[in-house]
C-alpha positions in Angstrom: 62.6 45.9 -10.4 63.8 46.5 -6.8 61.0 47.2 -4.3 61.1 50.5 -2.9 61.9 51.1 0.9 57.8 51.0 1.9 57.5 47.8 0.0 61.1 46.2 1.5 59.7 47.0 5.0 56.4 45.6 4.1 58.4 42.0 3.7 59.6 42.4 6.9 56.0 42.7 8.7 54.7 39.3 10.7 52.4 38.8 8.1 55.1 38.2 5.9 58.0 36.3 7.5 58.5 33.5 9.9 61.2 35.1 12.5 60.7 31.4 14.9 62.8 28.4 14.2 62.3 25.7 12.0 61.0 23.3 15.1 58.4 26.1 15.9 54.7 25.0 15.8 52.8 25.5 12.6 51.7 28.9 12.7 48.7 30.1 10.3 47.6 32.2 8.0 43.9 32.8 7.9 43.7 29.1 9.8 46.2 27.5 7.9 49.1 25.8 7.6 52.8 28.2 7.5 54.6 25.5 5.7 54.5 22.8 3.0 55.9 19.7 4.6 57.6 17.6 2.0 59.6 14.0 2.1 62.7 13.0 0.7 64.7 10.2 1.1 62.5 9.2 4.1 62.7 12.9 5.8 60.2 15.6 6.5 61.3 19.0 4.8 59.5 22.2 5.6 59.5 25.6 3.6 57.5 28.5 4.2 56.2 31.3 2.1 59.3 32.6 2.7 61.4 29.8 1.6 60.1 30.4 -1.4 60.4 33.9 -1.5 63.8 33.9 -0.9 64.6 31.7 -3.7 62.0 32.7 -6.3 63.7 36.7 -5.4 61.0 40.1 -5.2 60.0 39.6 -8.8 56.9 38.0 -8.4 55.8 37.6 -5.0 52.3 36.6 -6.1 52.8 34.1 -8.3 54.6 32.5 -5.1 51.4 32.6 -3.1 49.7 31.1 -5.3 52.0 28.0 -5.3 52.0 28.1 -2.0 48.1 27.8 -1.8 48.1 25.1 -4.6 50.1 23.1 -2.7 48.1 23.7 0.8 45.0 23.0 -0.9 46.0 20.1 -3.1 48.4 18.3 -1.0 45.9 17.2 1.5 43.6 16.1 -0.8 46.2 13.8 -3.2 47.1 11.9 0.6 45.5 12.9 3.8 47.7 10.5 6.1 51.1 12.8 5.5 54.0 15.0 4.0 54.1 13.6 -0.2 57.4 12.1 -1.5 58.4 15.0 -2.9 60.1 13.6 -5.8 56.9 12.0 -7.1 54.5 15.2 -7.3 53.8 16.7 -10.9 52.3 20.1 -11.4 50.5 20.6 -14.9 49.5 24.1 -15.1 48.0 26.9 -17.9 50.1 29.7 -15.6 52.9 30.4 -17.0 54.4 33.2 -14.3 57.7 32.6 -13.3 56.9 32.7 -9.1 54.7 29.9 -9.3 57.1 28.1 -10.7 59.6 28.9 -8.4 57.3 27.8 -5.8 56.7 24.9 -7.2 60.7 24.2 -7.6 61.5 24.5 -4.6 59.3 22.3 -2.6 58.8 19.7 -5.0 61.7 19.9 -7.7 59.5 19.1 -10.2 61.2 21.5 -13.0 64.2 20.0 -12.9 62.4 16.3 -12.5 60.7 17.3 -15.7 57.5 16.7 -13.9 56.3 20.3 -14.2 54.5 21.2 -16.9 53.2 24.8 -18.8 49.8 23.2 -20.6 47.9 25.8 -22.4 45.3 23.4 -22.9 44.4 23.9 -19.4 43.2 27.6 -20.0 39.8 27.8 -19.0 38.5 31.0 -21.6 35.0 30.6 -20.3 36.0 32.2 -17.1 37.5 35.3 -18.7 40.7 36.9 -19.7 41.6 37.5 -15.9 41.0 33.5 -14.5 41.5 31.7 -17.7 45.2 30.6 -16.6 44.8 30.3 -12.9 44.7 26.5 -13.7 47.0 23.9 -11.6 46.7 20.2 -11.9 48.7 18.6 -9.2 49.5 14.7 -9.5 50.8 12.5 -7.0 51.6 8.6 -8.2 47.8 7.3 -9.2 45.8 10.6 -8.0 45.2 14.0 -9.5 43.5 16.9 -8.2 42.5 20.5 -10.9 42.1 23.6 -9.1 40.9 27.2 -10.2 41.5 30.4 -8.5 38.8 31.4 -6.9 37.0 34.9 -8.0 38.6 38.2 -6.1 42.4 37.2 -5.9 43.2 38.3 -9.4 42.1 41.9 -10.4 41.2 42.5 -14.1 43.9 45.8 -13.9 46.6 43.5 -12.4 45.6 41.3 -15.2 45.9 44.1 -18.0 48.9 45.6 -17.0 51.1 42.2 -16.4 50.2 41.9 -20.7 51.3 44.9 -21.6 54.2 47.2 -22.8 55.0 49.1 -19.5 57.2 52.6 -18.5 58.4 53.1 -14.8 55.3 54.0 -13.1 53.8 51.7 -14.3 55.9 48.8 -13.7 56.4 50.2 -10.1 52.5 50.4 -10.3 52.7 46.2 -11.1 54.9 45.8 -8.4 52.9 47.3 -5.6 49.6 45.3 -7.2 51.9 42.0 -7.1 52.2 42.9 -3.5 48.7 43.6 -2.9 47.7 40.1 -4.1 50.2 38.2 -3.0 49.1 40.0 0.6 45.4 39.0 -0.4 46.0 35.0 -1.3 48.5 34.7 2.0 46.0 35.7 4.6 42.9 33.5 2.9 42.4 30.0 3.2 43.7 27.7 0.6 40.5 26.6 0.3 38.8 30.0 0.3 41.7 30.9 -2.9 41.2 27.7 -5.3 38.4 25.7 -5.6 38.4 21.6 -7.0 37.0 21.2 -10.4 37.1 18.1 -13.0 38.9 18.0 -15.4 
């Protein structure tokens, strides 16, 4: 569904986009970092939030932040010294929404590398029906790192309505709550959004 014209001049807001060009300093979000910085073929390639929004469309703008905070979070931790070779980062994960893995895609082409997986053995049920998938295991040649989402960024009505049979306002009512919590993951630390586990 189409956002309306609130929700289409909401994208526009700074919050939102990145208006500077691409040699801009890093700009930041809640103290961190506007772009995942990637190799490939021995050069540094840098996409934003809205990179990714671009080429996942306005479909599912949260499940887009929450790739882009995966990434953030788990990036630095699989190699502190620099941007990964993108071509050798896997993503296992129990979510199974497409923006993620558009998010994913993009940065790290690990759909089409056949690195990224949809594992519903990941689902964590003891955390309830709302967290259970928010699972993302990120591998980069001998490392792995799990993370969780973090309690607050999914809401149990976002949650219920996603699984169900919807009519119009209700599916416009989905698209303003993807907003919302793509608008509540983007202006948090990744490290406030998804915490390390084992596993």
């Amino acid at each position: 569904m189409s956002p309306s014209r609130e929700e289409a001049a909401h994208w526009g807001s700074p919050a939102w986009c990145h208006d500077a060009p691409r040699d801009h300093p890093r700009t930041t979000w809640g103290g961190e970092v506007s772009a995942i910085d990637v190799l490939d073929g021995g050069r540094v390639l840098s996409f934003s939030f809205e990179d990714m929004l671009r080429y996942h469309g306005p479909g599912s703008p949260g499940g887009v932040a929450h790739a882009f905070k995966v990434m953030e979070r788990a990036f630095g931790l699989l190699d502190a010294d620099g941007p990964l070779a993108r071509r050798e980062i896997a993503v296992a994960t129990a979510f199974g929404g497409p923006g993620a893995r558009d998010g994913f895609e993009l940065v790290t082409r690990a759909v089409t590398g056949e690195r990224y997986v949809l594992d519903p053995a990941l689902e964590r049920p003891e955390r309830g029906t709302t967290l259970e998938r928010f699972v993302f295991r990120v591998g980069y040649r001998e490392r792995n790192v799990t993370l969780v989402v973090r309690e607050g960024f999914v809401t149990d009505e976002f949650i219920a309505l996603a699984r169900k049979e919807r009519d119009a306002e209700e599916e416009a009512h989905l698209d303003r709550l993807k907003l919302e919590m793509a608008e509540r993951v983007m202006s948090s630390p990744a490290a406030d959004v998804y915490d390390v586990t084992g596993g």
